[in-house]
KEKE-3310 file (N, C-alpha, C; in steps of 0.2 Angstrom, whole numbers, plus 5000, padded with zeros to 4 digits):
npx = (4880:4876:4881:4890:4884:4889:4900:4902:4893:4882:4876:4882:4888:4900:4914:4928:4939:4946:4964:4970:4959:4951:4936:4923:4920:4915:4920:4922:4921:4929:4941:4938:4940:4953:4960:4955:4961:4974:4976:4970:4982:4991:4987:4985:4998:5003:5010:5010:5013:5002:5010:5022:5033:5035:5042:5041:5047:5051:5048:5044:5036:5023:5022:5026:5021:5006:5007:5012:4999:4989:4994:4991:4978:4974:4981:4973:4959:4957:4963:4977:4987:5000:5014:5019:5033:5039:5053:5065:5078:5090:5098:5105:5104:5103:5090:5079:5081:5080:5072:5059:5061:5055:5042:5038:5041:5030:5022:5021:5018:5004:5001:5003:5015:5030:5047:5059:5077:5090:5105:5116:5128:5131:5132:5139:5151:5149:5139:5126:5126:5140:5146:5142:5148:5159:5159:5151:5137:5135:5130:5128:5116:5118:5128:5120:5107:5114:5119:5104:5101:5106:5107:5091:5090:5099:5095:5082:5087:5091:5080:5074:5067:5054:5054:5051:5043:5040:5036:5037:5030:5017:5021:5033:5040:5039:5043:5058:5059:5059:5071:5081:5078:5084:5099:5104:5102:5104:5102:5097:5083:5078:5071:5067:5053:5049:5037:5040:5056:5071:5086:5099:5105:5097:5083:5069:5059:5048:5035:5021:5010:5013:5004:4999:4994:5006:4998:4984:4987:4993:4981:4974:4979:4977:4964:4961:4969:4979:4998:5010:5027:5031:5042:5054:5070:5085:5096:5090:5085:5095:5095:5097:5087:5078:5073:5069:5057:5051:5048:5038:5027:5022:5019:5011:5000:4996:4992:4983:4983:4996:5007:5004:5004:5016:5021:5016:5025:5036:5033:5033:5046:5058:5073:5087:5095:5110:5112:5109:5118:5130:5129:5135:5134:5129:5136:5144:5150:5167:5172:5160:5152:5137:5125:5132:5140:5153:5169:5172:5156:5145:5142:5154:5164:5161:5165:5176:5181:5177:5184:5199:5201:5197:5183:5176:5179:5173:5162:5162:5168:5180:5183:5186:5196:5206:5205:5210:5223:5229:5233:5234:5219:5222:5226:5219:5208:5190:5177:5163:5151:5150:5138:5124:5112:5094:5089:5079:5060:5049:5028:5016:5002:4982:4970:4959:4943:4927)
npy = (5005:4996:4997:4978:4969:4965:4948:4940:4946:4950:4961:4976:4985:4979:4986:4983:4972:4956:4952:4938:4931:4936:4939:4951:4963:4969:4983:4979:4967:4962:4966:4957:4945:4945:4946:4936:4924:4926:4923:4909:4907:4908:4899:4887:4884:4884:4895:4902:4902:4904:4919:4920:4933:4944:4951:4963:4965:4979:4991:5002:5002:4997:4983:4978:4989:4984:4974:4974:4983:4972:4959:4966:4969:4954:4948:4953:4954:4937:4933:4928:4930:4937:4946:4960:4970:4982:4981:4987:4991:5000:5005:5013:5024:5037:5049:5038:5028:5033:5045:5034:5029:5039:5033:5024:5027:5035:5025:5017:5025:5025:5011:5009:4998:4996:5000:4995:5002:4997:4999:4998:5005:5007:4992:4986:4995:5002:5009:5010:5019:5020:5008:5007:5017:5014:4999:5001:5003:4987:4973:4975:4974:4961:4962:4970:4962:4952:4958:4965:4952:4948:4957:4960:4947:4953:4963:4958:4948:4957:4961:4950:4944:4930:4927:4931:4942:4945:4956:4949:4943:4934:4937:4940:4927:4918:4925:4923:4907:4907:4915:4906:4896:4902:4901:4890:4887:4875:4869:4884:4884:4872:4874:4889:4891:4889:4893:4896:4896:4892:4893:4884:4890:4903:4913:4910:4913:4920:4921:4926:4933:4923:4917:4930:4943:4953:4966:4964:4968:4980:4986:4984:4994:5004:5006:5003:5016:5017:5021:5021:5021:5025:5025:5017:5005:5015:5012:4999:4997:4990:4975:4959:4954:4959:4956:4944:4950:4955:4944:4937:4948:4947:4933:4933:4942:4936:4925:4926:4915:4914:4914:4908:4898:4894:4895:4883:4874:4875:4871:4859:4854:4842:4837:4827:4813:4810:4824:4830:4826:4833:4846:4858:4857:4866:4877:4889:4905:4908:4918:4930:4921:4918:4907:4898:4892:4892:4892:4905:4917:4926:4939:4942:4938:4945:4960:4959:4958:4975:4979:4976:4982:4975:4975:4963:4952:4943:4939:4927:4910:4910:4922:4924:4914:4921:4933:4925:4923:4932:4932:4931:4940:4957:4963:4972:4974:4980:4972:4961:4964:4949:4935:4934:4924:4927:4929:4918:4924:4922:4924:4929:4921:4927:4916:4915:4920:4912)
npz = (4783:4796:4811:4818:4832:4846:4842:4858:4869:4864:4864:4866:4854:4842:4843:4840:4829:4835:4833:4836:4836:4824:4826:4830:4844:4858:4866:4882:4883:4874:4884:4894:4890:4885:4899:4903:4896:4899:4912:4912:4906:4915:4927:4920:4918:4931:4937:4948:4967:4983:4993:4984:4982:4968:4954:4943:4925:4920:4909:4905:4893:4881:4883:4894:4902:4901:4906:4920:4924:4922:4930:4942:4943:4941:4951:4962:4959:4958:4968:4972:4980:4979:4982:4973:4963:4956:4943:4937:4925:4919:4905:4901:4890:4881:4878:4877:4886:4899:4895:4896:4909:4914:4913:4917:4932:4934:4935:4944:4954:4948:4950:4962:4965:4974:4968:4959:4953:4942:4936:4921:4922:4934:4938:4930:4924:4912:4901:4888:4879:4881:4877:4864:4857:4857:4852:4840:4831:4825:4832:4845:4850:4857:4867:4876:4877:4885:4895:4901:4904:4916:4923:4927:4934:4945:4951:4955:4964:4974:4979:4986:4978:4972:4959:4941:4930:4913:4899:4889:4872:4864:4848:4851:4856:4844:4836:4839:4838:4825:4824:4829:4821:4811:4814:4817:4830:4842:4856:4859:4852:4859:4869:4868:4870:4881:4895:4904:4917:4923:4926:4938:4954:4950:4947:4945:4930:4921:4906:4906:4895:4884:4874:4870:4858:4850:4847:4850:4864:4861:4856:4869:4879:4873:4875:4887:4891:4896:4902:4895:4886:4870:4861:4852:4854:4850:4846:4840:4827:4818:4819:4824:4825:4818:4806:4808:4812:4800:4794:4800:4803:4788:4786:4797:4790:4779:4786:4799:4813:4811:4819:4833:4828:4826:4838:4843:4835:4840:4852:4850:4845:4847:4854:4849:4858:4857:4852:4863:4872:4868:4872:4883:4901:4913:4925:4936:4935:4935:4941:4943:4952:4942:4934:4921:4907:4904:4910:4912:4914:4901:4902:4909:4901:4888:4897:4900:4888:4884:4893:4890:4878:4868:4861:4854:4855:4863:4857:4849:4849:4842:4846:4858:4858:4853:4865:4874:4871:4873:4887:4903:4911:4919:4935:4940:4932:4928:4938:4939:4952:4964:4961:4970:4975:4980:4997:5007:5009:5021:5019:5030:5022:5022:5025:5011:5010:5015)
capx = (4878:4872:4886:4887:4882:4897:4900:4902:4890:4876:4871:4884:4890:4906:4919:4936:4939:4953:4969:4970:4952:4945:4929:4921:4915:4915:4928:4922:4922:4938:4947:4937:4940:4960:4961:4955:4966:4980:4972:4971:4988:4996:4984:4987:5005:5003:5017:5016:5011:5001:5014:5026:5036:5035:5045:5037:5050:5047:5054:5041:5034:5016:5022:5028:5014:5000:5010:5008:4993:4986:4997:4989:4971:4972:4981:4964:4952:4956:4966:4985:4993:5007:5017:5023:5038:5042:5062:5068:5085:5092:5103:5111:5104:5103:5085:5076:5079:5081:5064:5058:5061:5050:5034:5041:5041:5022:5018:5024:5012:4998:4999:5006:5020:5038:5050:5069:5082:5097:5108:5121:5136:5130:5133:5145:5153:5147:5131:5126:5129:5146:5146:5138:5154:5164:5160:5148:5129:5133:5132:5125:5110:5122:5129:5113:5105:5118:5118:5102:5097:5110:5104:5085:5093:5103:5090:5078:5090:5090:5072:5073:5061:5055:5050:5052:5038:5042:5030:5036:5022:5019:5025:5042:5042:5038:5053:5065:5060:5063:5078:5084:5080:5089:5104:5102:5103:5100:5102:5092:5078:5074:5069:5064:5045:5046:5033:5045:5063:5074:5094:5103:5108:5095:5077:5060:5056:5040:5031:5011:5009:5015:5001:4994:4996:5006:4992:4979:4992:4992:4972:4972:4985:4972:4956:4962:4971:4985:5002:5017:5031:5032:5049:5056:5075:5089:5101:5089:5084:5101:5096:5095:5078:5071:5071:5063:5050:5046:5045:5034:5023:5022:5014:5004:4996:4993:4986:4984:4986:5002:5011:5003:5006:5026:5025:5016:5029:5042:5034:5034:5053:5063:5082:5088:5097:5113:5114:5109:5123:5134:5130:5138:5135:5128:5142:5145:5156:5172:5173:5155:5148:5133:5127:5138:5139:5160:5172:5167:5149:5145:5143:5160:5167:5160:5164:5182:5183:5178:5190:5205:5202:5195:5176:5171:5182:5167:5156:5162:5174:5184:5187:5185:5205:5210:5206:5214:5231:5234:5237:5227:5219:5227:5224:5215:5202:5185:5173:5156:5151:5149:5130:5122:5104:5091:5087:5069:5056:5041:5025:5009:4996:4978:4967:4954:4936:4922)
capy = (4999:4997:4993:4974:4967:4961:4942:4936:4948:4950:4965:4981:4987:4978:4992:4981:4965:4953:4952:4934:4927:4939:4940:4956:4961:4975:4985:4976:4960:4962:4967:4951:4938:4947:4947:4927:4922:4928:4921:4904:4903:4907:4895:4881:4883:4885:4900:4906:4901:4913:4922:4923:4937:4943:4957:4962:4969:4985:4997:5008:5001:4995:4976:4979:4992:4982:4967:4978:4983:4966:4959:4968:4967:4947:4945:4957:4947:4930:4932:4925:4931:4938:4956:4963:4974:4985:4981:4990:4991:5007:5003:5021:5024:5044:5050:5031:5023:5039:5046:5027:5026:5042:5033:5017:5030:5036:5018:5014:5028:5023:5003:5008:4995:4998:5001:4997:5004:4996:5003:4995:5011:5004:4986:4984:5001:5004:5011:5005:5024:5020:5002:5008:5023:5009:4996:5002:4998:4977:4967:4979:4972:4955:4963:4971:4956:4948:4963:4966:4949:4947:4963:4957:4942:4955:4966:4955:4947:4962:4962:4945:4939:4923:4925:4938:4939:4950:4958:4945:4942:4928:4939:4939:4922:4916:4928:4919:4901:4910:4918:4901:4891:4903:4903:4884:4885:4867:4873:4888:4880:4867:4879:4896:4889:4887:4900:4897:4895:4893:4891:4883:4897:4908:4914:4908:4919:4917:4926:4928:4932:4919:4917:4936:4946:4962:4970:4963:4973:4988:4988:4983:4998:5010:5006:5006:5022:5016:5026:5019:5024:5020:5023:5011:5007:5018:5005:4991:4995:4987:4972:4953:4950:4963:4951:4938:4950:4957:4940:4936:4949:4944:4927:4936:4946:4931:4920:4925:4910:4910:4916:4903:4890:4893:4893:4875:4871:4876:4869:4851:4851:4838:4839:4818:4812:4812:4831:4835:4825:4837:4852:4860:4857:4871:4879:4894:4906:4907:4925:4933:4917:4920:4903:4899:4887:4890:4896:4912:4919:4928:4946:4944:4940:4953:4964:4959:4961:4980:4982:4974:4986:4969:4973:4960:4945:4937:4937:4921:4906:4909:4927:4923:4911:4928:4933:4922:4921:4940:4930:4933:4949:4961:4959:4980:4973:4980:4963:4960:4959:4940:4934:4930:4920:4930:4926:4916:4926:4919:4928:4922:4924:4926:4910:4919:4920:4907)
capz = (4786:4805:4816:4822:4839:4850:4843:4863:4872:4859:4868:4863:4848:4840:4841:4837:4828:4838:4829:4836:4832:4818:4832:4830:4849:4861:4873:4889:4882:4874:4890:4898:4886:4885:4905:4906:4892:4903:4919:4911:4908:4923:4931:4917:4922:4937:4938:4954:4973:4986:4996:4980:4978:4961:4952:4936:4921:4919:4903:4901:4888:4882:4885:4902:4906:4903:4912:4926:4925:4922:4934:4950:4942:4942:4958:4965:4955:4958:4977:4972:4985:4978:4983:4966:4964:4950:4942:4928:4921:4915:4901:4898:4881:4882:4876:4877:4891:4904:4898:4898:4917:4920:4914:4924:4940:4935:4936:4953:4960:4948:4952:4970:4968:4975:4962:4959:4946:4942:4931:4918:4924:4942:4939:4926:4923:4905:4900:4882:4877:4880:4873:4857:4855:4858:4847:4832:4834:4827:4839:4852:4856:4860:4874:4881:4880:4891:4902:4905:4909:4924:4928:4930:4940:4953:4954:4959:4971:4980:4980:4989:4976:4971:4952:4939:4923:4907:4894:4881:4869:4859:4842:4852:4854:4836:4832:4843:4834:4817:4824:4832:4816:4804:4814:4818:4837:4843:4862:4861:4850:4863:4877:4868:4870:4887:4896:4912:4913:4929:4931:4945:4957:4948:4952:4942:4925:4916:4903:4905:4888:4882:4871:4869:4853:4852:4843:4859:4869:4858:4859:4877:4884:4870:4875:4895:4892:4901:4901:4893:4882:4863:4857:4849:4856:4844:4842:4839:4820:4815:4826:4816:4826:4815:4800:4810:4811:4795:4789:4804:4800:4783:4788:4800:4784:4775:4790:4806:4814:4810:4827:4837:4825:4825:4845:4845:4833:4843:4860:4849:4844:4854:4856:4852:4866:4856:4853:4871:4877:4865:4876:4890:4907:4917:4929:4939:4933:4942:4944:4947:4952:4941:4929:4914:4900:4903:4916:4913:4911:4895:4905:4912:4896:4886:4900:4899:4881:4882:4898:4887:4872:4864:4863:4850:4856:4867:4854:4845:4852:4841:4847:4867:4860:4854:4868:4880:4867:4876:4891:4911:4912:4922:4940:4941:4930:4931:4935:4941:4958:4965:4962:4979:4974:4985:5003:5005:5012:5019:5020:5032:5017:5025:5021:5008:5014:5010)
cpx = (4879:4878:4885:4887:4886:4896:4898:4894:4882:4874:4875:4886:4898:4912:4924:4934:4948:4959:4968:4964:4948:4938:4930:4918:4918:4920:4927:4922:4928:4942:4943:4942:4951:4962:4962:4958:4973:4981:4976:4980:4994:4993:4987:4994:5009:5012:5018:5010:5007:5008:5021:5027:5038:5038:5043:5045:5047:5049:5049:5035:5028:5017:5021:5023:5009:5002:5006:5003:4989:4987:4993:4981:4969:4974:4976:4960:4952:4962:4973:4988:4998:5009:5021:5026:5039:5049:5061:5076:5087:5099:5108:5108:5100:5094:5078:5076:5076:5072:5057:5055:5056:5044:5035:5037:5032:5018:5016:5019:5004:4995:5003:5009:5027:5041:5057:5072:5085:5101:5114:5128:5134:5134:5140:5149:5153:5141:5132:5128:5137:5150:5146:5145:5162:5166:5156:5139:5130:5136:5132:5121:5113:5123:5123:5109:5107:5116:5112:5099:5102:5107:5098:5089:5094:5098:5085:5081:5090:5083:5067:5064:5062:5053:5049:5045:5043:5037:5034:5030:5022:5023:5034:5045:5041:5042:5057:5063:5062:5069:5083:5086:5083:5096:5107:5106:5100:5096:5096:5084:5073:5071:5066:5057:5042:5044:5037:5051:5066:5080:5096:5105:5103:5087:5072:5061:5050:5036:5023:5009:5012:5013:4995:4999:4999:5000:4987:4983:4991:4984:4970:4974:4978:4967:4956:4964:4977:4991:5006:5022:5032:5038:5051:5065:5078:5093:5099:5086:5088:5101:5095:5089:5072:5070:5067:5055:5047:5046:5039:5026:5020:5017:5011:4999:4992:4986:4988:4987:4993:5009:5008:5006:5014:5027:5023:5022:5035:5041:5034:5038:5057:5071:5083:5094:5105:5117:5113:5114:5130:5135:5132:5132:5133:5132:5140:5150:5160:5171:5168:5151:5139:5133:5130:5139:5149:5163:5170:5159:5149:5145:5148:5166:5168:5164:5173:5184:5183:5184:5196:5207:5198:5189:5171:5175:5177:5165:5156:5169:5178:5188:5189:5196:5208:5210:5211:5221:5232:5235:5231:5225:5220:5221:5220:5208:5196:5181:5165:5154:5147:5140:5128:5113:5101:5088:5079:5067:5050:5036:5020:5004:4987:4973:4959:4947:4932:4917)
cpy = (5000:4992:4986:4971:4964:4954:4937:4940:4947:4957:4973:4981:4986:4984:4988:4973:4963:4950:4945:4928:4928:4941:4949:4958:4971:4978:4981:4970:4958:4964:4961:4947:4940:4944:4939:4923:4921:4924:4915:4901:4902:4902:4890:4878:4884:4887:4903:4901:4907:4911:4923:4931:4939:4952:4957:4967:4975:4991:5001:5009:4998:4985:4973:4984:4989:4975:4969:4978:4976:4960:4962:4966:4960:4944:4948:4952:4941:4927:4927:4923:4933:4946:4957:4968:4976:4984:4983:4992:4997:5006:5009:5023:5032:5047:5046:5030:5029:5042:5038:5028:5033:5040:5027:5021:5031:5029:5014:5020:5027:5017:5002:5001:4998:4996:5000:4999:4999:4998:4999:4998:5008:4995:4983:4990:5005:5004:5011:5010:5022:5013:5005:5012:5020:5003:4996:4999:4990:4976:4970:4976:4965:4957:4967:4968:4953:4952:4963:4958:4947:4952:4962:4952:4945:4960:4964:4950:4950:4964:4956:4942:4934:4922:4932:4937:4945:4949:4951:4941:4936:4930:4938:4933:4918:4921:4926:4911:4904:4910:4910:4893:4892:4901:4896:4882:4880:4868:4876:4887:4879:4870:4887:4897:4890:4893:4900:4895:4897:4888:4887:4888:4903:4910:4913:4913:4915:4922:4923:4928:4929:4918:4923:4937:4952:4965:4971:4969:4979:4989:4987:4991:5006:5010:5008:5014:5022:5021:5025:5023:5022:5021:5020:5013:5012:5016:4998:4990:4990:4978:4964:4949:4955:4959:4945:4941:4954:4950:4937:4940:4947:4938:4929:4938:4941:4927:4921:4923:4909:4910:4912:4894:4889:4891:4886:4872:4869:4873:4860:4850:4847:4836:4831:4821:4813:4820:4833:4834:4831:4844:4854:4859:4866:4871:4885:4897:4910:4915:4929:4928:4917:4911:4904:4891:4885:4893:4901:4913:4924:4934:4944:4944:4944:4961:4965:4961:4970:4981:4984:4978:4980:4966:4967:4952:4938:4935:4930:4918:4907:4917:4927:4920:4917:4930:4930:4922:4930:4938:4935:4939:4951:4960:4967:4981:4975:4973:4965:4958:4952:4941:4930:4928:4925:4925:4925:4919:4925:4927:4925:4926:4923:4921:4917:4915:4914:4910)
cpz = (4794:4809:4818:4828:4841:4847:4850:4866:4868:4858:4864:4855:4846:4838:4837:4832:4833:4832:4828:4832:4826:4821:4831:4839:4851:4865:4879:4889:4879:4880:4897:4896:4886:4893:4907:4903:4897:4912:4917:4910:4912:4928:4928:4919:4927:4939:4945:4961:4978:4991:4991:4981:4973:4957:4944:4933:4920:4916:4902:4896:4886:4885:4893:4907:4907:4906:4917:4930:4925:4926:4942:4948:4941:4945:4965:4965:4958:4966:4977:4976:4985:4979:4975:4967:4957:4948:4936:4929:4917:4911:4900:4895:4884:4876:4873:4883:4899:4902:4898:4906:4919:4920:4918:4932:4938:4937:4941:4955:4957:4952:4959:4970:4970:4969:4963:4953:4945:4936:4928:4922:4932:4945:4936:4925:4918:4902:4890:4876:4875:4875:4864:4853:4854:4849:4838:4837:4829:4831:4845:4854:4858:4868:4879:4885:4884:4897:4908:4907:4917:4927:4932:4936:4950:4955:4957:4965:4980:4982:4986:4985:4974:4963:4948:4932:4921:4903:4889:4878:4866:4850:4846:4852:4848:4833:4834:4840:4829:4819:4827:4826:4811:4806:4817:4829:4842:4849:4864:4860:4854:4867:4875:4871:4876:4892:4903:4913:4922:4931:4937:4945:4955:4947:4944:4938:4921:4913:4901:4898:4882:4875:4866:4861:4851:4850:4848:4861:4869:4861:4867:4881:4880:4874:4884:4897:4897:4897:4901:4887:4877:4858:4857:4851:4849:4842:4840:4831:4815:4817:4821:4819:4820:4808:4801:4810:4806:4790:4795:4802:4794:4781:4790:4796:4782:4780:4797:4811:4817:4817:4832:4834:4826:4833:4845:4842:4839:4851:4858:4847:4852:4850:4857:4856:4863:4855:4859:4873:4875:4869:4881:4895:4910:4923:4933:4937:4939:4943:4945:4950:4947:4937:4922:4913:4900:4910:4917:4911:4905:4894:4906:4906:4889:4890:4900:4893:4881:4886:4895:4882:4866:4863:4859:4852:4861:4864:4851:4851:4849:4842:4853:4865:4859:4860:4877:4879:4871:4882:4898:4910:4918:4930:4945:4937:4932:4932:4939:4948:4960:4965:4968:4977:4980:4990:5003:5010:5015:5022:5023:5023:5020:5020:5018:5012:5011:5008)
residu = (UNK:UNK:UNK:UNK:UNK:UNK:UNK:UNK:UNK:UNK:UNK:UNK:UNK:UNK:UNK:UNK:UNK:UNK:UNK:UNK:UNK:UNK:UNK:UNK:UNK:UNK:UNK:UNK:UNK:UNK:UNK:UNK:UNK:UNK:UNK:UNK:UNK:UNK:UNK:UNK:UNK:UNK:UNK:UNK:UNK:UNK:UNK:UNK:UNK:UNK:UNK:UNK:UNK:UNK:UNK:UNK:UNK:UNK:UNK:UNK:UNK:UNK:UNK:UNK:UNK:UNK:UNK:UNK:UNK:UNK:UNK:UNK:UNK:UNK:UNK:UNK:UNK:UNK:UNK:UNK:UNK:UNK:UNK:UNK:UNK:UNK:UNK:UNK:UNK:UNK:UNK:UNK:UNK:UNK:UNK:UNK:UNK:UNK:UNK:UNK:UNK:UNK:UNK:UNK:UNK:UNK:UNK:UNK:UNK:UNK:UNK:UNK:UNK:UNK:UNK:UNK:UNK:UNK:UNK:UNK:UNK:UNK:UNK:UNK:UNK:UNK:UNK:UNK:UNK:UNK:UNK:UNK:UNK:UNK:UNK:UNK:UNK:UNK:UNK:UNK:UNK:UNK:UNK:UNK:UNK:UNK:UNK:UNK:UNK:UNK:UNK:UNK:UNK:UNK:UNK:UNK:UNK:UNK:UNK:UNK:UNK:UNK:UNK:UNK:UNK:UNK:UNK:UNK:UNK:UNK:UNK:UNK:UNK:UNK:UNK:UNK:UNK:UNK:UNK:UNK:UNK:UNK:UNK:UNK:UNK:UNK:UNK:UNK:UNK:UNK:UNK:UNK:UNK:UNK:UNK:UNK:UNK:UNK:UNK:UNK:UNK:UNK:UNK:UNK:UNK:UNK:UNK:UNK:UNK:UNK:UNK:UNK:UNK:UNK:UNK:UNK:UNK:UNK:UNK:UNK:UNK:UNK:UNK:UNK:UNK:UNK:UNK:UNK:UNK:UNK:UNK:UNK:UNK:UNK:UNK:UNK:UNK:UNK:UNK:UNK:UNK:UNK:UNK:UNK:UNK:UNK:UNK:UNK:UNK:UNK:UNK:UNK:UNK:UNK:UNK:UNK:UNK:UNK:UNK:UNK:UNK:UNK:UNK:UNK:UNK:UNK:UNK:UNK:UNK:UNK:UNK:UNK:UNK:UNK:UNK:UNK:UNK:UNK:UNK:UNK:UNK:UNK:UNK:UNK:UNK:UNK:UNK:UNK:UNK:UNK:UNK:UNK:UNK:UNK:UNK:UNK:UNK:UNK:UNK:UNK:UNK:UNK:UNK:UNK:UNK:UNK:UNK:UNK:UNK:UNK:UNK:UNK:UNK:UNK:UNK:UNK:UNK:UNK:UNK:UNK:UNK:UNK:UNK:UNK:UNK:UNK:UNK:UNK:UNK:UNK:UNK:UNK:UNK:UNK:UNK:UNK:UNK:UNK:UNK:UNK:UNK:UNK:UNK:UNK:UNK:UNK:UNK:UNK:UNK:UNK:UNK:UNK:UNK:UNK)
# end
């Protein structure tokens, strides 16, 4: 049977079908129709300003690399405005992360942006190696995910940026409702949906692909031949997102669909007025300054649990009393230095041509 004719163009020869639509169509109209997908909703939600400052997440990875890449190709295209910076986060993790950060470094001379590290053993004093020797791989990725988002935060502080994006895809988001309705997180719920997210004290984050498909992604990073890394972490098989997503999967098999329909779900759940009032107050915690739900922030408490010899006591409130029934922590404590929000920078941005 005779190859069929791109569905949009008419004209080439349908190499792929889209995960998303079932559309049979061509490479060049696939990396259009991908590209303006991406366009429209950073316009729709109107995520950034010209003269933004914008620090892209950056592991390595096909998420994060075709961020990048698509990143600098549709602040070219359509004239942004925006300086982009590379930040990646180097957790420790000894034959992951370390070769990780060399395709990061390729990246930064492919997509000529400036690059920054930051490192866990830098910030915190515990590299995830060391964590992991510590406390077992459960409830490892708990404290990473604490970790590394302050680390984003502080690394982008020192970059005096104004806005960070991450590869999160829309399959990631339809695993964090699953994972938020299994574990009945009212809180997290309410907000997982949200393609932009912004603390007091703490700088603009927003995911572009909000709505893309890992899969698009995959064939996106293939067909460009871009250059990322596809090891899967090695402490993340044990992980309780992996259930959300082989049931995720699952649905995806049967009906498509199904990963767009769980995030409408998710962006039409409302939070009544009486449980909202039931939630804490956003705070500053008293000893990095960072935001926080308590006197402490949820890095400094985890970070005191390992210090103490007490690495699983933050994890739950009712470990954090154990915790505090040992009485002050010692005053040689390692702690986290204070967060300082980054300084504003303006930039003239030249008025685009007519």
């Amino acid at each position: 049977m005779a190859p069929k004719s791109c569905a949009l163009c008419q004209n080439a020869k349908a190499i792929l079908r889209r995960p998303k639509t079932g559309q049979q169509i061509c490479k060049d109209c696939f990396f259009r129709v991908f590209e303006t997908e991406v366009h429209n909703t950073i316009t729709e939600a109107q995520l950034f300003k010209p003269g933004d400052r914008v620090a892209i997440g950056a592991s390595g990875g096909k998420d994060s690399t075709v961020l990048a890449y698509v990143m600098k190709t549709l602040n070219e295209r359509y004239q942004y405005g925006l300086s982009l910076f590379l930040l990646s986060i180097d957790e420790g993790i000894t034959g992951y992360r370390d070769n990780s950060l060399e395709t990061v470094k390729r990246n930064q001379q492919q997509y000529d942006m400036p690059l920054k590290i930051l490192s866990y053993d830098e910030l915190y004093g515990w590299t995830m190696d060391r964590v992991v020797s510590t406390i077992g791989k459960k409830n490892n990725c708990t404290f990473c995910g604490v970790f590394r988002r302050q680390a984003l935060d502080r690394g982008a502080a020192s970059l005096c940026v104004d806005h960070i994006v991450t590869g999160h895809n829309a399959d990631d988001i339809a695993e964090t409702v699953l994972m938020n309705i299994m574990r009945g997180d009212i809180a997290r719920l309410g907000r997982c949906t949200a393609i932009c997210t912004q603390g007091e004290d703490t700088i603009r984050r927003s995911k572009p692909f909000k709505y893309a498909y890992e899969k698009e992604i995959v064939m996106y990073a293939y067909f460009k031949k871009l250059d990322y890394f596809s090891t899967e972490c090695i402490y993340s098989p044990d992980a309780y997102r992996g259930h959300a997503r082989a049931f995720l999967k699952d649905l995806e098999a049967a009906r498509p669909s199904a990963i767009i329909d769980i995030i409408h779900s998710g962006e039409a759940f409302e939070v009544k007025d009486e449980v909202r009032a039931t939630q804490k107050t956003q705070q500053t915690c008293k000893r990095c300054g960072y935001m926080s739900s308590n006197d402490l922030c949820k890095a400094c408490s985890l970070l005191e649990g390992l210090e103490r010899g007490m690495s699983t006591a933050a994890i739950s409130d009712k470990g954090r009393r154990k915790l505090e029934a040992e009485g002050p922590a010692p005053n040689n404590l390692r702690t986290i230095p204070y967060f300082r929000p980054p300084t504003t920078v303006t930039i003239e941005v030249p008025a685009a041509s007519q």
